[in-house]
ZADO-1210 file (C-alpha; in nm, 4 decimals, padded with zeros to 6 digits):
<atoms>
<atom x="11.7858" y="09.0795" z="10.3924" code="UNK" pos="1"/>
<atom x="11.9117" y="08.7076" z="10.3351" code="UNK" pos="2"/>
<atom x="12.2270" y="08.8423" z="10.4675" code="UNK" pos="3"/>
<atom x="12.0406" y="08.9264" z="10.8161" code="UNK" pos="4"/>
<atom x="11.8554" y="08.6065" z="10.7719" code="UNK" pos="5"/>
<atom x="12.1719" y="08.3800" z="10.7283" code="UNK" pos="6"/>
<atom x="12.3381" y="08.5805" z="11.0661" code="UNK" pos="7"/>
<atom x="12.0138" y="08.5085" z="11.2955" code="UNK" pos="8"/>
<atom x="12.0722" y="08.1369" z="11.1756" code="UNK" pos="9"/>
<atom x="12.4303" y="08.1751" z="11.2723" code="UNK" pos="10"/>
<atom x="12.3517" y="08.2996" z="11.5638" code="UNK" pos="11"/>
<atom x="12.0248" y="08.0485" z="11.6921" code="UNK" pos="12"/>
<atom x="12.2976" y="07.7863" z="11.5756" code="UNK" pos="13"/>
<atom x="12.6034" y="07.9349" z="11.8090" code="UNK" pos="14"/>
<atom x="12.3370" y="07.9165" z="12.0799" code="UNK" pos="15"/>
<atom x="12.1452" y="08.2389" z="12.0705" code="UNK" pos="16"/>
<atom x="11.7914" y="08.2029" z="12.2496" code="UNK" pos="17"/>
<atom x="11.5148" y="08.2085" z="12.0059" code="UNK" pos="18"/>
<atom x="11.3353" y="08.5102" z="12.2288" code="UNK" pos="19"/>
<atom x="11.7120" y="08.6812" z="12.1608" code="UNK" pos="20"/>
<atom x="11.6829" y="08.6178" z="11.7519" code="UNK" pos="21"/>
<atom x="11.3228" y="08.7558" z="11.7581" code="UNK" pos="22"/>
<atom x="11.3857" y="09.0547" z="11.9725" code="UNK" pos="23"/>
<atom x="11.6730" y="09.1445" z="11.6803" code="UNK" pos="24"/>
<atom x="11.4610" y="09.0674" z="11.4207" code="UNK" pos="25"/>
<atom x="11.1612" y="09.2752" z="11.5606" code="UNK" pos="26"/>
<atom x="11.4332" y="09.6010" z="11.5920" code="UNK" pos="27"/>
<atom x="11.5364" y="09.5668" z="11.2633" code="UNK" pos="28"/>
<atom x="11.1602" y="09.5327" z="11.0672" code="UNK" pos="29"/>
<atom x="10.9792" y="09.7559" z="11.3463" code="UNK" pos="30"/>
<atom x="10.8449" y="10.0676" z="11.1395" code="UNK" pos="31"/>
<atom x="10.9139" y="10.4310" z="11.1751" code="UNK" pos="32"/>
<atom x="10.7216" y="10.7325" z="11.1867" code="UNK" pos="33"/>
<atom x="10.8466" y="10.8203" z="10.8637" code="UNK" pos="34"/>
<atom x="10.7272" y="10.5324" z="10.6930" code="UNK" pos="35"/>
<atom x="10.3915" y="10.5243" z="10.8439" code="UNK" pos="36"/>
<atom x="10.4100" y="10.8736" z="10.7075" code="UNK" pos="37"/>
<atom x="10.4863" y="10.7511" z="10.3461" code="UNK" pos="38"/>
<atom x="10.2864" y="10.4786" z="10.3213" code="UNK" pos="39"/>
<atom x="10.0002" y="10.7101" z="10.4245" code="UNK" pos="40"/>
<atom x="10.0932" y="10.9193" z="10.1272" code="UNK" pos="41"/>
<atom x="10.1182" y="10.6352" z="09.9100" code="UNK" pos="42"/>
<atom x="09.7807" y="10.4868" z="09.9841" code="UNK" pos="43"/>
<atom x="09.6101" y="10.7853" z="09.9508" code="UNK" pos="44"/>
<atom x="09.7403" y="10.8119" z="09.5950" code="UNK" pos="45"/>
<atom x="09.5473" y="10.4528" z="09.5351" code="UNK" pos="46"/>
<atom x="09.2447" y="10.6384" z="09.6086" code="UNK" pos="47"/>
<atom x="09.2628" y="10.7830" z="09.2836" code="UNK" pos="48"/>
<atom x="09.2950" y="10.4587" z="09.1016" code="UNK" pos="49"/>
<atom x="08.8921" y="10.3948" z="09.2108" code="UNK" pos="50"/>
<atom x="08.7803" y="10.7646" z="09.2506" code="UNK" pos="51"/>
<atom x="08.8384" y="11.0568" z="09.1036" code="UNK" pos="52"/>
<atom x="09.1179" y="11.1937" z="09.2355" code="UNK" pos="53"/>
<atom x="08.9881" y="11.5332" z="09.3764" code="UNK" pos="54"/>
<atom x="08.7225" y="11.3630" z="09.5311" code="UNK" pos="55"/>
<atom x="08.9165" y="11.2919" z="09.8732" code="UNK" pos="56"/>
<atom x="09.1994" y="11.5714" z="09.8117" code="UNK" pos="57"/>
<atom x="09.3475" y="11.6886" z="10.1719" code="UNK" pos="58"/>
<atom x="09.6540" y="11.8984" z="10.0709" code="UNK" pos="59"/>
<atom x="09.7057" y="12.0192" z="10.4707" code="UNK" pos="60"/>
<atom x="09.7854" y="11.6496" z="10.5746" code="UNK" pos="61"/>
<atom x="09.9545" y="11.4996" z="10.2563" code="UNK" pos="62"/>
<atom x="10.1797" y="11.8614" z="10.2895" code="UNK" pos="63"/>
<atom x="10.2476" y="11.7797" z="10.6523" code="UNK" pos="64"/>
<atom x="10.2795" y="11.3723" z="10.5988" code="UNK" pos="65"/>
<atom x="10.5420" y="11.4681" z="10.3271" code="UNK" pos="66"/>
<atom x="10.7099" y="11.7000" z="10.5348" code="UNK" pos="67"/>
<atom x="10.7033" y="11.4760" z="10.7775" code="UNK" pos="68"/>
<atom x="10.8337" y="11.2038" z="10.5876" code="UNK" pos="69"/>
<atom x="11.1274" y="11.3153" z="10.4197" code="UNK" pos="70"/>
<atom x="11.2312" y="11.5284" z="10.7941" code="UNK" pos="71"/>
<atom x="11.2800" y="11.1945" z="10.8727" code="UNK" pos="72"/>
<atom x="11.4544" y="11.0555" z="10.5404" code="UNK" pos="73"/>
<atom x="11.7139" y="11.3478" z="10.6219" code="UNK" pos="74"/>
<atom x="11.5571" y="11.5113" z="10.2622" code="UNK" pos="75"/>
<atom x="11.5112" y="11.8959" z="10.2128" code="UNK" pos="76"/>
<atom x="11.1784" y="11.9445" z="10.0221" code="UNK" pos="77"/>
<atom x="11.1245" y="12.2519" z="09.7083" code="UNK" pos="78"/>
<atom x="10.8841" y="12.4558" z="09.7482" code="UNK" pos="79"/>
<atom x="10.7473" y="12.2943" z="09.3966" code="UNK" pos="80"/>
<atom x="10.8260" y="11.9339" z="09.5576" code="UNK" pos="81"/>
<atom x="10.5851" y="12.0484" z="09.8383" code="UNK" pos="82"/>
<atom x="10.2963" y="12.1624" z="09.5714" code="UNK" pos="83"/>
<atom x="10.3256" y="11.8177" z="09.3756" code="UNK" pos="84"/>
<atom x="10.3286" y="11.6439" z="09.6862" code="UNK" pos="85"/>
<atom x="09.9644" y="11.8056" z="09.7969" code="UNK" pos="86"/>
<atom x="09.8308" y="11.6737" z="09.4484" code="UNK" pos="87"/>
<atom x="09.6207" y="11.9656" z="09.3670" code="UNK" pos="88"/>
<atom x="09.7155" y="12.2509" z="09.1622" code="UNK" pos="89"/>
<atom x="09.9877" y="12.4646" z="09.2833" code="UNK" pos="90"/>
<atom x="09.7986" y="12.7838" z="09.3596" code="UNK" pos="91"/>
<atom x="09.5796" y="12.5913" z="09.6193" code="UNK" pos="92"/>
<atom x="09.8734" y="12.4066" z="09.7643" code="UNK" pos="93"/>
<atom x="10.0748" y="12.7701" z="09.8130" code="UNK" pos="94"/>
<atom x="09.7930" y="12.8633" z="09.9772" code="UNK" pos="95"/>
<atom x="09.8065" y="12.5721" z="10.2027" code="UNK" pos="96"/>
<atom x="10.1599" y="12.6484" z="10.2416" code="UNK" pos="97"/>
<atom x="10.0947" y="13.0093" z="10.3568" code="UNK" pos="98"/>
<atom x="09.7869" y="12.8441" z="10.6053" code="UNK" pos="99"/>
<atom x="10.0550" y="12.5984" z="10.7481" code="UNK" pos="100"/>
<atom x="10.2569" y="12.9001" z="10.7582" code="UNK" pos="101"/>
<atom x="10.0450" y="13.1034" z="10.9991" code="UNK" pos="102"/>
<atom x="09.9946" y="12.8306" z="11.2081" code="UNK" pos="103"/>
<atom x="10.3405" y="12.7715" z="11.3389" code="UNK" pos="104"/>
<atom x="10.3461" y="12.4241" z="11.1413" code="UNK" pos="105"/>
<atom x="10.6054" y="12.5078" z="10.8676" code="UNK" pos="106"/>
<atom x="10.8508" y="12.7088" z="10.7668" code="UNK" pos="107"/>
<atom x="11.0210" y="12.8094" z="10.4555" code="UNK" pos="108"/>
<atom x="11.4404" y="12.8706" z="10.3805" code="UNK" pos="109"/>
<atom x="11.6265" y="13.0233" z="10.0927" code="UNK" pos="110"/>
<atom x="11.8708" y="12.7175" z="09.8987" code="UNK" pos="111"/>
<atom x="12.1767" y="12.8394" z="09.9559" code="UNK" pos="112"/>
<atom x="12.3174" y="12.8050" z="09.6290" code="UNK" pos="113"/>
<atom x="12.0219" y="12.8779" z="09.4223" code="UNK" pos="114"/>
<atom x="11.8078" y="13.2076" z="09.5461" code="UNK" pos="115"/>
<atom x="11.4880" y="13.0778" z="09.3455" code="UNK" pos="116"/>
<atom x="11.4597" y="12.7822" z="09.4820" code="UNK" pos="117"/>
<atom x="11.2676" y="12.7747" z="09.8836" code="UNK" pos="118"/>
<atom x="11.2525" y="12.4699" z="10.0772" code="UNK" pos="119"/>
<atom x="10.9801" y="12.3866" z="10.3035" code="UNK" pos="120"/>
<atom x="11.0100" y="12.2092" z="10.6493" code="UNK" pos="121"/>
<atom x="10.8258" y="12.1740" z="10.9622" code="UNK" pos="122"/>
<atom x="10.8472" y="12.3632" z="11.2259" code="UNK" pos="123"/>
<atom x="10.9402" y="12.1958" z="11.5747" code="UNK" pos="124"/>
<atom x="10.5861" y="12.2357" z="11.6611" code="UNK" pos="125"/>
<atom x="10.4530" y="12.0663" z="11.3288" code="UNK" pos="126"/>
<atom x="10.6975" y="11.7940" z="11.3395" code="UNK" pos="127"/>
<atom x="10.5766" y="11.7241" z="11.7331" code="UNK" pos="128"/>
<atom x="10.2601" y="11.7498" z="11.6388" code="UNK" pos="129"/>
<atom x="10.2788" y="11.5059" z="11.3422" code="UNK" pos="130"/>
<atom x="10.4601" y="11.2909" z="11.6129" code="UNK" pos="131"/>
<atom x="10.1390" y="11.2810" z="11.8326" code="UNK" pos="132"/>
<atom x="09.9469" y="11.2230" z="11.5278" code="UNK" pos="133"/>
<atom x="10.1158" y="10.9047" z="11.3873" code="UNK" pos="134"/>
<atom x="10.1520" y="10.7654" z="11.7241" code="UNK" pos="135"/>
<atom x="09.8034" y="10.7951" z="11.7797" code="UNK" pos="136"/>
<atom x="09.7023" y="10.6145" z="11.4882" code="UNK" pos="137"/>
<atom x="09.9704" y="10.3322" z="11.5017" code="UNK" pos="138"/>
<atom x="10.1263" y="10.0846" z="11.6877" code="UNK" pos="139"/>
<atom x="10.4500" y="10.2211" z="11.5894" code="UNK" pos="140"/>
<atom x="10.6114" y="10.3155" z="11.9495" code="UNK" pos="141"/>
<atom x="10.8308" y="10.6741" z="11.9881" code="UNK" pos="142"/>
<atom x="11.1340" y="10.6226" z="12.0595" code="UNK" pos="143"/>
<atom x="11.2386" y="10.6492" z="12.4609" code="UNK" pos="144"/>
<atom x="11.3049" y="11.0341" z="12.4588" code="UNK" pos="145"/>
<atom x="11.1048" y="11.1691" z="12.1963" code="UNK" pos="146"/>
</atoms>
């Protein structure tokens, strides 16, 4: 980051425009899906630091936002890494999984090397839909195309 910080300097000082300096910086910090995805995740972990934990527990959407997340992160997600991720015990999240399932929102896929181990993904219509979703709720904008 001081790196980039010392090159916009560089480059104000070479004669860059200031609007040109702030357009670079503003495509380099702007957020993704994917993080809006995590740092959904994250916060509602800090739930449980004030609440009981089970009191606001929505394994559908943190199974989708995680999904979602790590699609995006280029990361293939267990089958257990999917029921630890819902944060509720993992006969209620393989349910979930099996709902999500049904719907046309995820899909599951054998690990190649290992023929215990699944991996969980989302579907092309769960990972448009969680598209919608995040955009709805942010200021984050798609990306021209998507």
């Amino acid at each position: 980051m001081a790196a980039e910080a010392d090159n916009l300097a560089a480059s104000l000082e070479g004669g860059a425009s200031g609007a040109a300096v702030v357009v670079a910086l503003a495509s380099r910090s702007e957020p993704t899906y994917g993080a809006l995805a995590r740092r959904m995740l994250k916060d509602r972990r800090k739930v449980a630091e004030f609440f009981e934990p089970d009191m606001f527990a929505d394994p559908a959407r943190d199974i989708l936002l995680d999904l979602f997340a790590s699609g995006e992160e280029g990361e293939l997600v267990s089958v257990s890494s999917c029921c630890i991720a819902a944060a509720v015990p993992s006969t209620t999240a393989l349910r979930w999984i099996d709902r999500l399932k049904q719907l046309g929102l995820v899909e599951q896929s054998e690990d190649g090397n290992d023929r215990r181990r699944k991996f969980v993904s989302l579907t092309t219509k769960g990972r448009e839909a969680m598209r919608r979703y995040l955009a709805s709720i942010s200021r984050v904008q798609p990306p021209a195309g998507a």
